[in-house]
MARKOL-257678 format. One record per residue (C-alpha): residue number from 1; z, x, y. Coordinates in Angstrom, 2 decimals, decimal comma, padded with zeros to 5 digits, always signed. Example, Ala and Ser with C-alpha at 12.3 -4.5 7.8 and 13.67 -1.06 7.14 Angstrom:
REC   nr        w        u        v
REC    1  +007,80  +012,30  -004,50
REC    2  +007,14  +013,67  -001,06
END
This chain:
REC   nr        w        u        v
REC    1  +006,61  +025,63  -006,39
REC    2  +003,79  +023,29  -004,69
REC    3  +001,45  +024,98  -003,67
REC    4  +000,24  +024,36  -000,08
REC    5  -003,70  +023,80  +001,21
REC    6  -004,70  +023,12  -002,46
REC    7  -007,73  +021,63  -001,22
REC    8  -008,84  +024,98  +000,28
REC    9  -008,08  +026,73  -002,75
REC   10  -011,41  +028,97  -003,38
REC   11  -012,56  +027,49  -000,67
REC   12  -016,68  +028,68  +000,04
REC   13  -017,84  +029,85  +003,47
REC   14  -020,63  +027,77  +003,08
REC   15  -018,38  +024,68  +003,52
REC   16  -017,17  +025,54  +006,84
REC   17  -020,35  +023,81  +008,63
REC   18  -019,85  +020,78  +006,69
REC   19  -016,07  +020,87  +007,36
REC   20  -016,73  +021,23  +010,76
REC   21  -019,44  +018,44  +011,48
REC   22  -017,22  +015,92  +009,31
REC   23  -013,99  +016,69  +011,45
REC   24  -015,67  +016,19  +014,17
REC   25  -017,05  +012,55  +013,28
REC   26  -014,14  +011,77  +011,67
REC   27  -012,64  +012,57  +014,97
REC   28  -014,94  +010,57  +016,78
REC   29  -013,28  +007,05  +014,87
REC   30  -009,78  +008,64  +014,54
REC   31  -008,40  +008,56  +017,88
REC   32  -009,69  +006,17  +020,01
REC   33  -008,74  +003,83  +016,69
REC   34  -005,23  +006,00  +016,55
REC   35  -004,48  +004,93  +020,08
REC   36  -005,82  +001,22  +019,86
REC   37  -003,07  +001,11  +016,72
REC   38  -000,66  +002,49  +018,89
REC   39  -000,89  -000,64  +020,96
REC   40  -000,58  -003,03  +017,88
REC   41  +002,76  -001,49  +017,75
REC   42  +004,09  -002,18  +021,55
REC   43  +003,57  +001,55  +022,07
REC   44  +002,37  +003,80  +024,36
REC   45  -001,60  +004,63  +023,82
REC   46  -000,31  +008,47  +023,25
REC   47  +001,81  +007,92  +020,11
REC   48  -001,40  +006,81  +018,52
REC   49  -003,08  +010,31  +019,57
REC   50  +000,24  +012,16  +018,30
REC   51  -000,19  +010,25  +015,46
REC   52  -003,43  +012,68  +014,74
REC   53  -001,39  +015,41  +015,28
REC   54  +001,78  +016,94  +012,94
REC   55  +001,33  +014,15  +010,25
REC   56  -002,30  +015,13  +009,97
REC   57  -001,60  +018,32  +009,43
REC   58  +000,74  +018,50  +007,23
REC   59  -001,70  +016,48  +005,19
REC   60  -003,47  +019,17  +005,35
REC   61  -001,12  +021,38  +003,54
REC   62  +000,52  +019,48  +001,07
REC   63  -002,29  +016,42  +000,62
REC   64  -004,50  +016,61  -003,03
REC   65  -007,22  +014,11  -001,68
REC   66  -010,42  +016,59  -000,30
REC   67  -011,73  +013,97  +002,26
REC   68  -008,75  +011,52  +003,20
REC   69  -008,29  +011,38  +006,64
REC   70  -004,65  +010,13  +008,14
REC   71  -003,53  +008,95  +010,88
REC   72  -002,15  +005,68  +011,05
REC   73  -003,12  +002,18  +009,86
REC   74  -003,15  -001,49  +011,52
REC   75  -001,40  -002,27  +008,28
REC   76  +000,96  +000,62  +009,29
REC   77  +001,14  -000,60  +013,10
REC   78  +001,88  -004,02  +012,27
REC   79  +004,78  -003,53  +010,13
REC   80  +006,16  -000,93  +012,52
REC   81  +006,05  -003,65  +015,55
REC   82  +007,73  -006,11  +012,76
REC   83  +010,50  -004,39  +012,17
REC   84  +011,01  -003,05  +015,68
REC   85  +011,28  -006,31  +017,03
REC   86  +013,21  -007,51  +013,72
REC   87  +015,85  -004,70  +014,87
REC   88  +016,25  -006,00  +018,47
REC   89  +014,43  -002,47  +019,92
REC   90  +013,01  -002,90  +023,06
REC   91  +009,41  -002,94  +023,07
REC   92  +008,20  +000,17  +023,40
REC   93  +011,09  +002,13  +022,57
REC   94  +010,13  +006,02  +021,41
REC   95  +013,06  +006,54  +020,57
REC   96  +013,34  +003,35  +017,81
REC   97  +009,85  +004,89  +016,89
REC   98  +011,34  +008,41  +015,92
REC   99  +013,96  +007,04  +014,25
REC  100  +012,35  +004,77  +012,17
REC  101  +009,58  +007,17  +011,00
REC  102  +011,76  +009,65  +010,24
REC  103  +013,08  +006,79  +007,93
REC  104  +009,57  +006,09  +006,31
REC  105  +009,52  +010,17  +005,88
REC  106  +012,52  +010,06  +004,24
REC  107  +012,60  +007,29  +001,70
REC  108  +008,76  +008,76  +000,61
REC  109  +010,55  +012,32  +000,29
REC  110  +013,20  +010,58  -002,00
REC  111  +010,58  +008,92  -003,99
REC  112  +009,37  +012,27  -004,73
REC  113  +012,21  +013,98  -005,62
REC  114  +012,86  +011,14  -008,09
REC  115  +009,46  +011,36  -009,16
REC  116  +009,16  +007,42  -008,47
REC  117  +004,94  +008,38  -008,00
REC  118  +004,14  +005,93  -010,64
REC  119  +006,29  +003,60  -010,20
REC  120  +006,22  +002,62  -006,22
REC  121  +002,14  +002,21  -007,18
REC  122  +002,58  -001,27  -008,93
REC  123  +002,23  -003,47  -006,58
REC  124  +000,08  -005,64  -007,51
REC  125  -003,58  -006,56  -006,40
REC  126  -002,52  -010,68  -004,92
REC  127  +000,01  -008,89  -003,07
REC  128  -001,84  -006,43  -001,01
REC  129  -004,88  -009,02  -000,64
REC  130  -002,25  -011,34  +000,85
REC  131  -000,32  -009,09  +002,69
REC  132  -003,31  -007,69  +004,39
REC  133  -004,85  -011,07  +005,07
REC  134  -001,35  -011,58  +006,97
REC  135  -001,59  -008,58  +008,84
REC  136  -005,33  -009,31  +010,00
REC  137  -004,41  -013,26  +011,47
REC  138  -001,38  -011,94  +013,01
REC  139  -003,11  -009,07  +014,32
REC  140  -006,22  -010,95  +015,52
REC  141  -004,52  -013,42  +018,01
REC  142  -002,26  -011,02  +019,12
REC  143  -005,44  -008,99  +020,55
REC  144  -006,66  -012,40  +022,16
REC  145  -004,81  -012,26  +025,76
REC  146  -006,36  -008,77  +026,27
REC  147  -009,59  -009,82  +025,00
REC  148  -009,80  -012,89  +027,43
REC  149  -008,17  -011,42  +030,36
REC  150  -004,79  -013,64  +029,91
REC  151  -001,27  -012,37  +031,34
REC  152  +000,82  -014,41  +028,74
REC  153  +003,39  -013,21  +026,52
REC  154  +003,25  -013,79  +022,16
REC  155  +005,84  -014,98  +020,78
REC  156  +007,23  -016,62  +017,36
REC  157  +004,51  -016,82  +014,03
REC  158  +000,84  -016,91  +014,07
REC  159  +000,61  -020,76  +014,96
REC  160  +002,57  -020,52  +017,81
REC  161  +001,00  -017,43  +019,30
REC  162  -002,19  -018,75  +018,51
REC  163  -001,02  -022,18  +019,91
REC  164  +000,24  -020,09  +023,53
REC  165  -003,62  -018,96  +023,83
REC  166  -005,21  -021,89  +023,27
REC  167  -002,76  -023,76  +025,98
REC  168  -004,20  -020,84  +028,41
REC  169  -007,25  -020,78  +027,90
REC  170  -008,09  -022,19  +031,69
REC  171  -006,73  -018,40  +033,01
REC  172  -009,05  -016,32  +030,97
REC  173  -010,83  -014,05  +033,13
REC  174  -014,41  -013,86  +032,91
REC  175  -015,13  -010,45  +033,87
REC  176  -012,90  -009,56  +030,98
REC  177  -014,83  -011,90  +028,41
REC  178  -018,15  -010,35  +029,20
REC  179  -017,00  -007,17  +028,55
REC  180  -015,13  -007,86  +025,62
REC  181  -018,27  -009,60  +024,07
REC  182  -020,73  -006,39  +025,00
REC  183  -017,79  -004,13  +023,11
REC  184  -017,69  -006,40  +019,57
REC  185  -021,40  -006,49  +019,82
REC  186  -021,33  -002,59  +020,31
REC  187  -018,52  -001,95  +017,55
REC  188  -019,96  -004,52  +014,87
REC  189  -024,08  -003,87  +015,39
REC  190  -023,30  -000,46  +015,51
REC  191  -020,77  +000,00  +012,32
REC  192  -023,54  -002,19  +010,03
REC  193  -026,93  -000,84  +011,37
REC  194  -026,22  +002,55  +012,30
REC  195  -023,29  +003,64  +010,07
REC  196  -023,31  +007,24  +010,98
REC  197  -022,76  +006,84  +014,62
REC  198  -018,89  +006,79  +015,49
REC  199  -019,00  +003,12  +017,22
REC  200  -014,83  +003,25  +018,54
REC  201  -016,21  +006,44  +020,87
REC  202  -019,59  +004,56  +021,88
REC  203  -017,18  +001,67  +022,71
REC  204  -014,75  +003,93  +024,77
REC  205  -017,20  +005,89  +026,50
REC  206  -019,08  +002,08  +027,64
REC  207  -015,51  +001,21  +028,60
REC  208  -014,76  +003,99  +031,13
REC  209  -018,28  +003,83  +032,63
REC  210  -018,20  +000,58  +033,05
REC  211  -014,62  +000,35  +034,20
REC  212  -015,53  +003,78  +036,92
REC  213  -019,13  +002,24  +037,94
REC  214  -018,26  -001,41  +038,13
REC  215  -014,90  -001,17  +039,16
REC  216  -013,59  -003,71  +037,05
REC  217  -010,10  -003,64  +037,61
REC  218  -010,72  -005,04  +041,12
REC  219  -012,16  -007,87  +038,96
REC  220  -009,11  -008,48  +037,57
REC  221  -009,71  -006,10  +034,50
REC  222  -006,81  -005,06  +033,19
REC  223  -006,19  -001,37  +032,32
REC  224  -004,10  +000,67  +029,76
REC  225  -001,12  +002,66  +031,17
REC  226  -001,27  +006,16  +032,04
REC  227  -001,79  +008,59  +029,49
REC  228  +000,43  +011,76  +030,31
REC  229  -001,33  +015,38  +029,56
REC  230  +000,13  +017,55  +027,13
REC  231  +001,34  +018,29  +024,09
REC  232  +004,29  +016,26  +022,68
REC  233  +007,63  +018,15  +023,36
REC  234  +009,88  +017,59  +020,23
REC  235  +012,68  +015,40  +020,49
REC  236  +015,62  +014,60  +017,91
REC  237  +015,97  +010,92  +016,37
REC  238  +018,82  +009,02  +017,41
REC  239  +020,74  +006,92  +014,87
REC  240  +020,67  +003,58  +016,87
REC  241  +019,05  +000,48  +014,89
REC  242  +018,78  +002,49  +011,59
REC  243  +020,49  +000,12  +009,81
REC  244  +018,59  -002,50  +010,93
REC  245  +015,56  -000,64  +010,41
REC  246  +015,70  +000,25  +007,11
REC  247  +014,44  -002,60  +005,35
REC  248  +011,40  -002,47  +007,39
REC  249  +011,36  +000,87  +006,92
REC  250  +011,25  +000,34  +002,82
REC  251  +007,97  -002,03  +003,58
REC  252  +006,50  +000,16  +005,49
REC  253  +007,12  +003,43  +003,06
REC  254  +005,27  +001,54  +000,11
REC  255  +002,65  +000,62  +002,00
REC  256  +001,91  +003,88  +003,71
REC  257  +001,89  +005,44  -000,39
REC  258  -000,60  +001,85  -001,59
REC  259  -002,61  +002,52  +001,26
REC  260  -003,21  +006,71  +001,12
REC  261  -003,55  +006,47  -002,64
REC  262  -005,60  +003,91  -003,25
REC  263  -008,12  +005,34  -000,44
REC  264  -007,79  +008,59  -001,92
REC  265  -008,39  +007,43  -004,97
REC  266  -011,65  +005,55  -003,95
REC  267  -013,18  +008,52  -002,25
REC  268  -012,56  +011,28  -004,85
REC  269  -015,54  +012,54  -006,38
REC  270  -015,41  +012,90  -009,86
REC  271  -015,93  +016,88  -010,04
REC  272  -012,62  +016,72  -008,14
REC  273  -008,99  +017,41  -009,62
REC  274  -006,90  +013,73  -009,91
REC  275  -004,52  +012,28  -007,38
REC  276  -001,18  +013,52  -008,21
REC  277  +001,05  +010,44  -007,19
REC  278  +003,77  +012,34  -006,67
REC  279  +002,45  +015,25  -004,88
REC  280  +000,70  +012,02  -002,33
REC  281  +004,79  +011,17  -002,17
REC  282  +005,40  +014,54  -001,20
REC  283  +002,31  +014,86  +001,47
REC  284  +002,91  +011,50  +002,82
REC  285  +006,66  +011,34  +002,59
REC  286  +006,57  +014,99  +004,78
REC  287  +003,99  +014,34  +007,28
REC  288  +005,98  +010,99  +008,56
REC  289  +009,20  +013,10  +008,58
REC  290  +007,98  +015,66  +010,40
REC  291  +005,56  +013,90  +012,45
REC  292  +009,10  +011,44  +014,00
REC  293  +010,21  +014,86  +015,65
REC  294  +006,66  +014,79  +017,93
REC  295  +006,58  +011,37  +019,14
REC  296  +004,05  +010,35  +015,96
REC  297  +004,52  +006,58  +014,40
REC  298  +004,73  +006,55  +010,26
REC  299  +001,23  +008,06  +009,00
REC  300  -001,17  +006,84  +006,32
REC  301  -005,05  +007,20  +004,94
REC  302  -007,28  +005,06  +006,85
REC  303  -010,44  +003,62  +004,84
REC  304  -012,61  +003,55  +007,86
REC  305  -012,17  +006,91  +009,07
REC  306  -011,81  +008,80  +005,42
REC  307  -015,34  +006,77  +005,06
REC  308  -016,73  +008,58  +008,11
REC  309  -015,45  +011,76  +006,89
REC  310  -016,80  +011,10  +003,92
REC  311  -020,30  +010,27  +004,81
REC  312  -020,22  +013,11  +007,37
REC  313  -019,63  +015,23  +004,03
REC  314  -016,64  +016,93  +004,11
REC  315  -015,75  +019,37  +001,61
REC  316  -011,91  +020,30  +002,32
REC  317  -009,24  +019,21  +004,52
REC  318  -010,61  +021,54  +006,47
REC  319  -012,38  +018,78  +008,52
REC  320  -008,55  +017,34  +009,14
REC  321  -007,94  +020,19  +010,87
REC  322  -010,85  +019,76  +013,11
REC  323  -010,28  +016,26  +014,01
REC  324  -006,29  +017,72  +014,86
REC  325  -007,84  +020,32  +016,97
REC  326  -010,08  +017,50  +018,93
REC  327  -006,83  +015,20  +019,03
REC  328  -005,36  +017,98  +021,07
REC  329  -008,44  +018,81  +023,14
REC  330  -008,20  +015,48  +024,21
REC  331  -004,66  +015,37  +024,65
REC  332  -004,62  +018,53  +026,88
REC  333  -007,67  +018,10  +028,81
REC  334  -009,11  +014,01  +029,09
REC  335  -005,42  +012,27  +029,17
REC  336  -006,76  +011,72  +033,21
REC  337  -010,18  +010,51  +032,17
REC  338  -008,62  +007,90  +029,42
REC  339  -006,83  +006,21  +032,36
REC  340  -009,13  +004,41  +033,60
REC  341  -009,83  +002,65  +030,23
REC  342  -010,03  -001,52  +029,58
REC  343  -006,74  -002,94  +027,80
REC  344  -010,14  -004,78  +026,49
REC  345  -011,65  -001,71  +024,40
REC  346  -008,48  -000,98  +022,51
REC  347  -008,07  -004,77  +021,57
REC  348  -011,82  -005,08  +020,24
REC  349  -011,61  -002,34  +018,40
REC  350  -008,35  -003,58  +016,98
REC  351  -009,49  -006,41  +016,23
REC  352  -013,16  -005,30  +014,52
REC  353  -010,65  -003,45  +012,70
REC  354  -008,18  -005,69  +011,22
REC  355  -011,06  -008,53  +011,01
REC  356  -011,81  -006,37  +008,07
REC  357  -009,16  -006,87  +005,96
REC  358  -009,90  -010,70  +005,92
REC  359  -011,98  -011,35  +002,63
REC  360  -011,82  -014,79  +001,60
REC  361  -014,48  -013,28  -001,37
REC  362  -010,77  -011,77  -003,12
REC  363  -009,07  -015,09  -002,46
REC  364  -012,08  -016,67  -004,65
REC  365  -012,08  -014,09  -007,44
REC  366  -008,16  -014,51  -007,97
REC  367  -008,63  -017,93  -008,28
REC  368  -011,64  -017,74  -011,02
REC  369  -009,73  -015,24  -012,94
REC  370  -006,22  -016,29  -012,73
REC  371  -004,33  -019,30  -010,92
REC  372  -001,28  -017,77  -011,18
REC  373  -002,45  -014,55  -009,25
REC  374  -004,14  -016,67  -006,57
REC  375  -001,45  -018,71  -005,39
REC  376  +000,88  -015,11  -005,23
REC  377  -001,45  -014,28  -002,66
REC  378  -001,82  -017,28  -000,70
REC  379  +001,92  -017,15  -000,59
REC  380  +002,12  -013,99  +000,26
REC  381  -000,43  -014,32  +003,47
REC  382  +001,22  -017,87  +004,61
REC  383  +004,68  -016,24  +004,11
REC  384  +002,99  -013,25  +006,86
REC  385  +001,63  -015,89  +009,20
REC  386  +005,10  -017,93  +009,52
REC  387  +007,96  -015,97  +008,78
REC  388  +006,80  -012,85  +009,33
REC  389  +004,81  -009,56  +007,75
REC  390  +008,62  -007,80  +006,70
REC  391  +009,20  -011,26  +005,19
REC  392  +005,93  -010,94  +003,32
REC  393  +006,29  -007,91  +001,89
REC  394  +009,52  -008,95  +000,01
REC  395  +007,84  -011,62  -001,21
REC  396  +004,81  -009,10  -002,13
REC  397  +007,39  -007,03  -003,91
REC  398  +009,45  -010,37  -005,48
REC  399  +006,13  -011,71  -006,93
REC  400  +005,01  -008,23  -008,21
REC  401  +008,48  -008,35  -010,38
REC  402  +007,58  -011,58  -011,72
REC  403  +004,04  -010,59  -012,52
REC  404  +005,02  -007,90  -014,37
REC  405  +007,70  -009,73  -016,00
REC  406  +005,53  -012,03  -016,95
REC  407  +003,42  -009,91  -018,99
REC  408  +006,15  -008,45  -020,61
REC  409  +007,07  -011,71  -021,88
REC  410  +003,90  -011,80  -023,65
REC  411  +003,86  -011,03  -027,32
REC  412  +001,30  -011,44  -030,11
REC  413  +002,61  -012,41  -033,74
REC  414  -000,05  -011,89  -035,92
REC  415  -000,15  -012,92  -039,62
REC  416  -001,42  -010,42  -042,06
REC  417  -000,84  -012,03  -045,10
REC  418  +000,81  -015,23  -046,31
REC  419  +002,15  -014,34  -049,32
REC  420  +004,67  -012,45  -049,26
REC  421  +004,78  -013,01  -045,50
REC  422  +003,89  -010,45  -043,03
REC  423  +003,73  -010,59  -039,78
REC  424  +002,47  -007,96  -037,59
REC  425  +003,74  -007,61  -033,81
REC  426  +001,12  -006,98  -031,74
REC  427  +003,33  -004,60  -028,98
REC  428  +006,69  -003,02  -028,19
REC  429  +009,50  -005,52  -028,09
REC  430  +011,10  -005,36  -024,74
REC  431  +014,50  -007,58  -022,93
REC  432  +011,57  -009,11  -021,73
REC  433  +009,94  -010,48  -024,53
REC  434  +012,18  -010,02  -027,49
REC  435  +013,39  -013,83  -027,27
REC  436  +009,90  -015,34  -027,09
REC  437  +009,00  -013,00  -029,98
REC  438  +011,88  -014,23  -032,00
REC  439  +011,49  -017,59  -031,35
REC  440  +007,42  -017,17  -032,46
REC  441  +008,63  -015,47  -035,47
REC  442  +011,22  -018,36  -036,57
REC  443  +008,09  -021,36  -035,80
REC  444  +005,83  -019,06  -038,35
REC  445  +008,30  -018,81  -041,00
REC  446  +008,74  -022,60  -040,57
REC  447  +005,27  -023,14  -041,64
REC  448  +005,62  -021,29  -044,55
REC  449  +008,57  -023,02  -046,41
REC  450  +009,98  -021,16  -049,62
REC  451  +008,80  -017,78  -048,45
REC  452  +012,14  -015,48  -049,83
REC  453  +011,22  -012,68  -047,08
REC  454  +009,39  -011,77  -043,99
REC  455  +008,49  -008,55  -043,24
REC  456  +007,43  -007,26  -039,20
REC  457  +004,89  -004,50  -039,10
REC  458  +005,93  -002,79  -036,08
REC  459  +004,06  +000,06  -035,45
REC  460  +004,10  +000,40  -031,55
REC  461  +008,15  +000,01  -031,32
REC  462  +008,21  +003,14  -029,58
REC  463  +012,42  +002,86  -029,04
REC  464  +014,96  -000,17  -029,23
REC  465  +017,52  -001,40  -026,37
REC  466  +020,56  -003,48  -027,24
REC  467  +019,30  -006,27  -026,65
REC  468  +016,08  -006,01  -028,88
REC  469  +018,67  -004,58  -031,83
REC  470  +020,98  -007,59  -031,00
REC  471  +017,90  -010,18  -031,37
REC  472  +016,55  -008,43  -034,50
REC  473  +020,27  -008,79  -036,08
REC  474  +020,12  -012,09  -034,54
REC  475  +016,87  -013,23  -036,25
REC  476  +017,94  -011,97  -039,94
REC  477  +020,93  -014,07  -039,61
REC  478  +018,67  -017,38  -038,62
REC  479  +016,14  -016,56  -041,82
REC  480  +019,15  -015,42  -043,72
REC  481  +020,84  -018,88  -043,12
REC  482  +017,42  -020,56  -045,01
REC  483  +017,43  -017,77  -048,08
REC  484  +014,53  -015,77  -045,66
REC  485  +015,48  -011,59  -045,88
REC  486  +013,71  -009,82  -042,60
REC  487  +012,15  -006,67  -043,19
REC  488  +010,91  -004,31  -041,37
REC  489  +008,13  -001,72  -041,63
REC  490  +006,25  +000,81  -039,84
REC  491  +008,64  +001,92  -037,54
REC  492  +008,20  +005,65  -035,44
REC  493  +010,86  +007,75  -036,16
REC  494  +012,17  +007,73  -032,27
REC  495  +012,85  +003,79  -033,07
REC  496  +014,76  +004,64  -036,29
REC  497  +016,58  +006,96  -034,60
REC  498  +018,06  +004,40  -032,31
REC  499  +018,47  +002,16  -034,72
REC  500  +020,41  +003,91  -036,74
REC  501  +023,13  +004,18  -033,97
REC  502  +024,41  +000,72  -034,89
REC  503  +026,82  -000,36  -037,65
REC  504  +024,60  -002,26  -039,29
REC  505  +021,14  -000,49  -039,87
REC  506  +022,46  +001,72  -042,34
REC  507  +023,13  -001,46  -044,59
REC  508  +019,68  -002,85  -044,17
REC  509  +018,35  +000,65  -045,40
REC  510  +020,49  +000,94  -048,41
REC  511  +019,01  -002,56  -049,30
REC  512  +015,22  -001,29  -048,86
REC  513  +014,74  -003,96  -045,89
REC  514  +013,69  -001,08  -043,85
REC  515  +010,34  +001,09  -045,01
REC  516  +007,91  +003,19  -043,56
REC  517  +004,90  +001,07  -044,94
REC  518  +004,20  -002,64  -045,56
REC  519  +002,76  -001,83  -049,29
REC  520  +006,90  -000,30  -049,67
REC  521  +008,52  -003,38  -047,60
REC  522  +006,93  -005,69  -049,20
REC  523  +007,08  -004,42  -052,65
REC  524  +009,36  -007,17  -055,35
REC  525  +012,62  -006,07  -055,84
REC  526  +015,21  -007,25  -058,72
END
């Protein structure tokens, strides 16, 4: 049985200040950030404050990481407005929303029962960097109009939303500008020279003061919509646009595990236990599920708030449950306050946010290490920018099956002696590989012309498929055509086990082609 609040197993009393001071920083980031997300998304500001409600808790219980801190991503937000849109949902729509994250929830839950933890992390490294490079463009200029004061609607890829901005740029309102500038300055200065003050709540509380003292919406200041008081009241999923959602819904379930684990992973101490991938399947996969049912959009670790959580030095998840209990607080009692907040505040932050997933630095270390790996990720982000993130992430996932196929298909053949001829194969044989190994087998042999055997020293053959038995029988047939007899040596006993499951391996035994050493395969027979 899994056990639940495993962080606060033998949990110390003197932890509960530090628990308590962390939550509350951590806090500090989380929502305002949670409800700028929310807006990434097309969605009401309060689905990003639900959003640091039920998922966050049940974290909480099931989560391994100590300080990981979820709510929701911009990652996460993009790819949910995506595939909203993608579906035909109306913008907005909480009722989409419930449905698809109880989709995400689900296909994480499966992953976990099918203990897929291992397997749903290989995505590779070009693929996130170009994925997330995708997200932060597409992001960016779709924070522009509220940053500049503009009433025009995005549409279409990143050029031509980025083209509709530039071709209003003559209706930007300057009231809007100036305050947008004073909230970057606030959020960046702030977040490099004084790391330990929560800059998203400096920005927010600037915001309202300046909205209430200035009264900048009769300057043509734009505010968010109401935020209604309360707790969310649970509500079912409907089954409208599943269908349609559920690729989306795929792209967005491996990013939410890529994006909590490899956070996780980055902030665990090394006194702490390891991330349990699948147990992260099971946290993640159950806190989206459960979270749909309360108005909450698919949940994930956030690097920016686990990093204030972090720093504010939290022991347990402990902390998570004081940033839920402020989430509430805020929910129950300053819904009226957040009113009067600048569409402006949310964007900047957004876009501080997102800015940050731009690197250009990873773009120029995949290119000095390996071509290949570059161009994945610069097809990846240009795939994002024109056709779309969902698009994106298929090609994300398509290139991370070619990468890995790719180094499956790489075998060493390395000679160990010339005469008699042995050949020693430097990893498992795979369907992957077998054919470039048996072709590299065939061109050494050639260079080695009245050689009457070869043996393979195979060592790390750990098992045999068909198709490696088939290209092995295969092979002896090509050398046997020439007067060359294969042998083979150094097999583990799970391989010869398989082997001997075809018609033909008992034959090659009888004739001593097959022997658990070199020295014995190799040794001169009548």
């Amino acid at each position: 049985m899994t056990p639940l609040f495993p962080t606060l197993r033998g949990y110390r009393r003197g932890w509960l200040r530090a628990d308590v001071l962390a939550g509350l920083a951590a806090g500090a980031v989380v929502v305002p950030q949670a409800m700028a997300y929310a807006t990434i998304a097309g969605l009401p500001v309060q689905v990003g404050l639900y959003t640091c409600m039920i998922p966050m808790l049940l974290y909480a219980v099931l989560g391994g990481s100590r300080v990981l801190s979820t709510s929701t991503t911009s990652t996460i937000a993009t790819l949910t407005a995506s595939t909203m849109a993608a579906a035909g949902v109306a913008a907005g729509s909480t009722s989409a929303l419930a449905t698809l994250t109880v989709e995400v929830g689900l296909l994480l839950l499966g992953g976990w029962l099918l203990r897929l933890g291992a397997l749903v992390e290989n995505i590779s490294t070009p693929v996130l960097v170009g994925v997330k490079t995708g997200v932060g463009l597409v992001v960016a200029v779709g924070q522009l109009p509220k940053l500049l004061g503009l009433d025009v609607s995005l549409t279409g890829g990143f050029f031509a939303q980025l083209n509709t901005v530039v071709s209003h740029l003559g209706d930007a309102n300057s009231t809007t500008i100036a305050l947008s500038a004073v909230l970057l300055i606030v959020l960046v200065g702030a977040g490099r020279l004084l790391p330990r003050v929560p800059a998203p709540l400096v920005a927010v509380v600037l915001a309202l003061l300046a909205s209430v003292l200035l009264d900048l919406p009769s300057r043509g200041v734009a505010l968010i919509a109401p935020v209604p008081s309360g707790l969310p009241v649970p509500d079912l999923p409907g089954f409208a646009h599943s269908a349609a959602m559920l690729p989306g819904a795929i792209a967005i379930a491996f990013m939410v595990f890529m994006e909590s684990l490899s956070v996780g992973r980055a902030m665990r101490k090394p006194s702490e236990p390891a991330l349990d991938n699948d147990r992260e399947l099971l946290a993640a996969g159950a806190a989206s599920t459960a979270g749909a049912f309360f108005g909450a959009m698919p949940s994930a670790g956030g690097f920016s708030q686990t990093a204030v959580n972090d720093r504010a030095g939290a022991r347990t998840q402990a902390a998570q449950l004081v940033t839920i209990a402020l989430a509430v607080a805020v929910a129950l009692w300053l819904a009226p306050v957040l009113d009067e907040l600048p569409q402006a505040a949310l964007a900047a932050m957004v876009l501080v946010a997102v800015l940050g997933l731009i690197k250009p630095a990873d773009f120029a270390r995949l290119a000095r290490i390996d071509r290949m790996e570059f161009w994945i990720a610069a097809a990846t982000a240009f795939v994002g920018l024109t056709a779309g993130l969902l698009a994106a992430v298929a090609v994300g996932i398509g290139a991370t099956l070619i990468l890995v196929l790719r180094e499956l298909n790489r075998v060493t053949i390395d000679e160990e002696s010339a005469d008699p001829l042995v050949l020693r194969v430097g990893s498992g044989l795979y369907t992957a590989n077998v054919r470039v190994a048996q072709s590299q087998i065939l061109d050494v042999v050639g260079r080695h012309p009245g050689q009457r055997s070869v043996t393979l020293d195979m060592p790390r053959q750990r098992t045999f498929t068909v198709t490696v038995l088939d290209a092995l029988h295969e092979l002896s047939d090509q050398l046997g055509r020439d007067g060359v007899e294969l042998r083979i040596a150094g097999l583990p006993a799970a391989a010869v086990d398989v082997a001997r499951r075809t018609r033909w391996w008992k034959g090659w035994e009888d004739a001593g082609r097959v022997a658990p050493t070199v020295a014995e395969a190799t040794r001169r027979r009548p």
